[in-house]
C-alpha positions as CSV (number, residue, x, y, z in Angstrom):
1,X,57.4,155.2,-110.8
2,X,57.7,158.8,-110.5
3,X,56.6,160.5,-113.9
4,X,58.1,164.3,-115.1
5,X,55.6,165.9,-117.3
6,X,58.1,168.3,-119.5
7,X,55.7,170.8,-120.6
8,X,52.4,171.7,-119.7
9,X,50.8,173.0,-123.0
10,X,47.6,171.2,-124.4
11,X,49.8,167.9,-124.9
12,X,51.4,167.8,-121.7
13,X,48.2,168.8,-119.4
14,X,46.1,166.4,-121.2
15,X,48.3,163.6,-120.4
16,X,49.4,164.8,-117.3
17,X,46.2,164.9,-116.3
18,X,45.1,162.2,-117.0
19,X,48.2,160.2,-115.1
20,X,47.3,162.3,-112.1
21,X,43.6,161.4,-112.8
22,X,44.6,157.8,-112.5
23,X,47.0,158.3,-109.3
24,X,49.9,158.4,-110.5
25,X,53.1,160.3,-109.3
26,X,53.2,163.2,-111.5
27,X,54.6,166.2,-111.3
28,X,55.0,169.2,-114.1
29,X,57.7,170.7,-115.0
30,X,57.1,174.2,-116.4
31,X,58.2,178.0,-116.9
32,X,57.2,180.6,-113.9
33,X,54.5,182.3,-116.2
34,X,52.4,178.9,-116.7
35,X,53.3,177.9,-113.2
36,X,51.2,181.1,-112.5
37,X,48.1,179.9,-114.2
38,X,48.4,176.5,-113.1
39,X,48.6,178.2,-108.9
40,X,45.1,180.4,-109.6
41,X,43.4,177.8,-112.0
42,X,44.7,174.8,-111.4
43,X,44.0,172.1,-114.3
44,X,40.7,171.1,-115.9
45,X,39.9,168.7,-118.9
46,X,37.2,169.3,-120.7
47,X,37.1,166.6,-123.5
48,X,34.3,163.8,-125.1
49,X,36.0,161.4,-123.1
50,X,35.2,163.0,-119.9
51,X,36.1,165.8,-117.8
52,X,38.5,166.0,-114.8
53,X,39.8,168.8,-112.4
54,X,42.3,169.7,-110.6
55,X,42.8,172.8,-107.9
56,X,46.0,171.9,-106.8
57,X,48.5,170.7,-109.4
58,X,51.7,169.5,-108.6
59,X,54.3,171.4,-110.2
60,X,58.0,172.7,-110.5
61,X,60.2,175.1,-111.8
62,X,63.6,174.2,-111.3
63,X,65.1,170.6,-111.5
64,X,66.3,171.4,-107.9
65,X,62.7,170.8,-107.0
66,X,62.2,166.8,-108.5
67,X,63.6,164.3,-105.6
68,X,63.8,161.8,-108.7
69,X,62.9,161.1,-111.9
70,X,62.0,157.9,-113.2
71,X,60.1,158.8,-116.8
72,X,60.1,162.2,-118.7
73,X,56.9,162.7,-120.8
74,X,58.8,165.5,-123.1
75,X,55.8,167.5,-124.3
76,X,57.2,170.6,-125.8
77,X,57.0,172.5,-129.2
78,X,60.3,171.9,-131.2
79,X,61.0,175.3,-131.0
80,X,61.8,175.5,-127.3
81,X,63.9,171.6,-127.8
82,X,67.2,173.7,-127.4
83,X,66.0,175.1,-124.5
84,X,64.7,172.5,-122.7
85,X,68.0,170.5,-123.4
86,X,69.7,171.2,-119.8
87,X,67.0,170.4,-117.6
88,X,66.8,167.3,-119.2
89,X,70.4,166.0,-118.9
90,X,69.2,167.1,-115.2
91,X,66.4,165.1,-115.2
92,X,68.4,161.8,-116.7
93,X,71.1,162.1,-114.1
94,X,68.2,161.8,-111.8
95,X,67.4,158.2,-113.5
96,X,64.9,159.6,-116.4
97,X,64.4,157.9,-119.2
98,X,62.3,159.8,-121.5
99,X,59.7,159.3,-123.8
100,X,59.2,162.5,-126.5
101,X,55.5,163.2,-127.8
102,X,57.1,166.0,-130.2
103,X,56.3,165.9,-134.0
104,X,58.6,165.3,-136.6
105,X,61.7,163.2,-136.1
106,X,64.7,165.5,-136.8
107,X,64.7,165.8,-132.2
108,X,65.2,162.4,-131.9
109,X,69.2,162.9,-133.4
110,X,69.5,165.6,-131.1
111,X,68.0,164.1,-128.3
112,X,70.2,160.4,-129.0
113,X,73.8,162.9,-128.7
114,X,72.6,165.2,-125.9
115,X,71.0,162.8,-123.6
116,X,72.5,159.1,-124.5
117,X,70.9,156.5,-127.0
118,X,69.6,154.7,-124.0
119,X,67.9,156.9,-122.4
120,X,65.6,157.9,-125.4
121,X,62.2,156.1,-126.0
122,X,60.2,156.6,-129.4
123,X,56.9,158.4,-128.7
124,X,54.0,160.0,-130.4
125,X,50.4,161.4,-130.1
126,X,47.0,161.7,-132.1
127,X,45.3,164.2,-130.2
128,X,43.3,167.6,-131.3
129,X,43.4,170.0,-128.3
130,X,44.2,173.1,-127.3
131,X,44.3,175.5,-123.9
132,X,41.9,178.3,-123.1
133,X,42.4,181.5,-121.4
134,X,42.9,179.4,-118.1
135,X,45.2,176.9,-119.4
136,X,42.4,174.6,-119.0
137,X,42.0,171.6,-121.9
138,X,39.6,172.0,-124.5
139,X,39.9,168.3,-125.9
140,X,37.8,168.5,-129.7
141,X,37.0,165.1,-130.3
142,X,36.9,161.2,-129.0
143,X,41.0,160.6,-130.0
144,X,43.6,160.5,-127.7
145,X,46.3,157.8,-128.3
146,X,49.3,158.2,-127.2
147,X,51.9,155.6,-128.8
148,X,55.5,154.1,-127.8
149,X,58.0,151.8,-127.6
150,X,61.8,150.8,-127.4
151,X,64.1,152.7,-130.1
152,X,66.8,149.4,-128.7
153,X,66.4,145.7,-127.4
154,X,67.7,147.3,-124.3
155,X,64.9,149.2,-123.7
156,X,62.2,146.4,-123.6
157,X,61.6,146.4,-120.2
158,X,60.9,149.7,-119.1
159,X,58.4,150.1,-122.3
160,X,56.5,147.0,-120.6
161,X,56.5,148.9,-117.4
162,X,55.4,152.4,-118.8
163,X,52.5,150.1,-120.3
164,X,51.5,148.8,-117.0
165,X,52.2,152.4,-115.9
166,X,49.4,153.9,-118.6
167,X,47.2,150.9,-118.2
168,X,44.5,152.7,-115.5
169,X,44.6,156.0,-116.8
170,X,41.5,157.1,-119.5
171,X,43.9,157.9,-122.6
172,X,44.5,155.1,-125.3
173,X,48.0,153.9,-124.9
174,X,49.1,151.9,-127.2
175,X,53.1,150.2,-127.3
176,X,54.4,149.3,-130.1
177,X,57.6,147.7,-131.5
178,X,57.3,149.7,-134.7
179,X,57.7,152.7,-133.0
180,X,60.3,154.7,-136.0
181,X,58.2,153.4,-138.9
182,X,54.9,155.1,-136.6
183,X,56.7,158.3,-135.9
184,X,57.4,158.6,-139.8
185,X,53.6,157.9,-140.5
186,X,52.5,160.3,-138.1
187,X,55.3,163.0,-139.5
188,X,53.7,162.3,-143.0
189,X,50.8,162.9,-141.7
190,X,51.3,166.3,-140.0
191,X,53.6,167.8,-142.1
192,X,50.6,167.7,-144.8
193,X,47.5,168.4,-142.2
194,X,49.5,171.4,-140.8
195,X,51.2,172.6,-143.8
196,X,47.6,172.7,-146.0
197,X,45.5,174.2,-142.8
198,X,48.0,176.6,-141.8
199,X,48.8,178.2,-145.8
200,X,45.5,177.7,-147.0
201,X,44.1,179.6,-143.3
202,X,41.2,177.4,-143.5
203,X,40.0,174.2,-141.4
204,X,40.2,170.7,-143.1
205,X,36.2,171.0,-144.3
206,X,36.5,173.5,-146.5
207,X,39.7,172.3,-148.1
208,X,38.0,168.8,-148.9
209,X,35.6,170.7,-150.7
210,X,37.8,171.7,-152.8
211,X,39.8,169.1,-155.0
212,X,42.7,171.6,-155.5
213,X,43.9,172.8,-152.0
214,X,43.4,168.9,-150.8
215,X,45.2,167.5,-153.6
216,X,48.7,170.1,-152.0
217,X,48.0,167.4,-148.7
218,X,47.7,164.6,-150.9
219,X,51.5,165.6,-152.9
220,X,52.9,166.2,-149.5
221,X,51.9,162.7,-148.1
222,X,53.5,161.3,-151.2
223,X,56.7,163.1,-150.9
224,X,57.3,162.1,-147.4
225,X,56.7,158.7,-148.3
226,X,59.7,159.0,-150.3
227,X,61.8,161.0,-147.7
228,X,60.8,157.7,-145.4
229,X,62.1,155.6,-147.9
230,X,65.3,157.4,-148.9
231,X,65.9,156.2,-145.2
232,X,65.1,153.0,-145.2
233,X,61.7,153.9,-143.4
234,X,59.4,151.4,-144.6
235,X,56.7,153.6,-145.2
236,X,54.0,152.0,-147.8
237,X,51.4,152.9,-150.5
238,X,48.5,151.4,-148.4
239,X,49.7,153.9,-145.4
240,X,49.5,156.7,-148.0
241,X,45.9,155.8,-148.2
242,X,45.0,155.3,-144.4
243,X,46.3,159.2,-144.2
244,X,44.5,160.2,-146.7
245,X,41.5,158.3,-145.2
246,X,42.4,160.1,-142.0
247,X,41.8,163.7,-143.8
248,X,38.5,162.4,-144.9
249,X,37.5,161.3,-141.6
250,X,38.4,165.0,-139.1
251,X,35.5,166.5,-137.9
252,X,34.8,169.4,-140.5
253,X,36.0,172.3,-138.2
254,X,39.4,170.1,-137.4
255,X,42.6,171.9,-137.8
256,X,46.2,171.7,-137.2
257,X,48.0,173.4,-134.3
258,X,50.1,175.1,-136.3
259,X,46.9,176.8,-137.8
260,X,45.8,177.8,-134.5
261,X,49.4,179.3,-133.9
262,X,49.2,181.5,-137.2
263,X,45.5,182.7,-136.0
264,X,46.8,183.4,-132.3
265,X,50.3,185.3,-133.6
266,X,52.2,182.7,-131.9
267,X,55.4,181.1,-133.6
268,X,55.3,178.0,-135.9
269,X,56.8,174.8,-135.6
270,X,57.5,175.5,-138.8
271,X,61.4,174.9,-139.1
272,X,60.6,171.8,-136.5
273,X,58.6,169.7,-139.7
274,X,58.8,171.3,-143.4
275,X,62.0,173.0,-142.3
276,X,63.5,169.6,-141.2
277,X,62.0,167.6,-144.2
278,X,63.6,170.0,-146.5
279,X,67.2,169.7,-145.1
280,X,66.8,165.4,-144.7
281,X,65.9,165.5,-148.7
282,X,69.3,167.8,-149.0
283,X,70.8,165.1,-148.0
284,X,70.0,162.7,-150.1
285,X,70.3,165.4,-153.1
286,X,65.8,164.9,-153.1
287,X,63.7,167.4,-154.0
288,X,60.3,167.9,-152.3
289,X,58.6,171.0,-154.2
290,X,55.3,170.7,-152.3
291,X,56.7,170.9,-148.6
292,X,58.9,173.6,-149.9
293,X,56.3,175.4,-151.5
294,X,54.2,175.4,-147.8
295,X,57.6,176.0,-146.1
296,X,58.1,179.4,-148.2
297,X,54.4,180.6,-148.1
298,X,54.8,180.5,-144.0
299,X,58.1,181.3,-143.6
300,X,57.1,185.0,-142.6
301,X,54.7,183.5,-139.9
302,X,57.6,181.5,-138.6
303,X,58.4,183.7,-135.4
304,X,55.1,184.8,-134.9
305,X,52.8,187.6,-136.1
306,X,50.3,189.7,-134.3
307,X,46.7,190.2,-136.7
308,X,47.6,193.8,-136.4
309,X,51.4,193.0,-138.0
310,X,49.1,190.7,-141.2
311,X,46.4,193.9,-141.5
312,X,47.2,196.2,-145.1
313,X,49.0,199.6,-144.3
């Protein structure tokens, strides 16, 4: 089975890697500036789970390249989604079926009418890492699952052969025919990690130690429990509590990538989670004054901002 990695950010190389770790046929797919990096420094993981390296990755940078395309592992910020949307219908004509690791699930509409119903899978990660100068992996800590599974009946089959796919390589991978209600839990879940790192500018530590900045993740978790709901997500009070088990339970120096964005200058996925939350609860005439509150406290940090552009006159 020929695998696409779409994306070749901290997501996609860690992944990526680890398929071509395993022996898989991979190949990225990814812009001419990180196909640069990727000719000079090839790929390295450094992570708890062990390290790998590669100096010659296989890559392209036009669908012209890709003979075939079997699965699409669509690791991309939701920023560059619209982007990325013709070289995917490029990559499905080519027999792709594929398999977002995106947060948030406002893409999967988009992706459903752009791409076809059938030839999107349900996906999601649990993974702190980021890139160096190098574009080399800097994995923080032991987790590393990578979750899926069919979004229709149709798609049974090809989930139980991605599983057999993932089976040798060293990431958890974990299928699962609740994939929408897990996609929800994890968007619950990042949409208060990110939103209380990123405003607060301050890793998850420090926040527990003080009651009042966690208790904004706490109301956030609750109100996209109710967004679930209002659409028929079965999202429950017990997995309110396992996410706020999982803030007690990050390393004290863990943070969101969004925070690391807002510290680097680079834009937010801001739009991409509170943004999306905000316009689902329009919908159902709902009111979420906690995500909204984040939302317009980082608005200005949406499209980036260099330190210098945050410094007083």
């Amino acid at each position: 089975m020929k695998i696409v990695i779409f994306g070749a950010g901290a997501l996609g190389a860690y992944y990526g890697g680890r398929l071509l770790e395993s022996g898989r046929d991979a190949v990225f797919f990814v812009r001419e500036k990180r196909a640069e990096k990727l000719k000079r420094f090839g790929l390295a993981i450094h992570s708890p789970n062990g390290d790998a390296a590669f100096t010659e990755v296989p890559f392209a940078t036009r669908t012209e390249e890709i003979g075939k395309a079997d699965l699409v592992l669509l690791a991309v910020k939701g920023y560059h989604l619209r982007d990325a949307l013709p070289a995917l219908k490029e990559l499905v004509k080519k027999g792709g079926k594929v398999l977002p690791i995106l947060n948030g699930v406002e893409h999967y509409e988009v992706l459903q009418k752009e791409l076809g119903k059938e030839n999107v899978l349900g996906g999601l990660s649990y993974i702190m890492a980021s890139l160096d100068e190098r574009g080399h992996v800097i994995h923080a800590n032991p987790q590393d699952a990578l979750l899926f599974g069919p979004l229709a009946p149709s798609q049974e089959d090809f989930c139980a052969q991605v599983e057999d796919l993932f089976r040798p390589a060293s990431f958890t991978a974990i299928k699962t025919d609740a994939i929408e209600t897990a996609i929800w839990e994890k968007y619950m879940f990042i949409t208060a990690f990110s939103g209380v790192t990123s405003a607060a500018d301050l890793p998850i530590g420090i926040i527990r130690s003080h009651p009042e900045t966690l208790e904004i993740a706490r109301q956030i978790v609750k109100e996209m429990k109710r967004l679930a709901n209002l659409y028929q997500v079965p999202l429950t009070e017990e997995q309110v509590e396992k996410t706020e088990q999982i803030f007690q339970a990050l390393p004290e120096e863990g943070t969101s990538s969004m925070h690391r964005d807002k510290k680097k200058g680079l834009p937010l996925e801001l739009d991409h989670l509170h943004g999306a939350a905000l316009r689902m609860a329009e919908r159902k005439k709902a009111k979420l004054p906690y995500i909204q509150f984040v939302y317009q406290l980082l608005k200005p940090y949406e499209k980036g901002l260099k330190p210098s552009e945050t410094a007083a006159p």
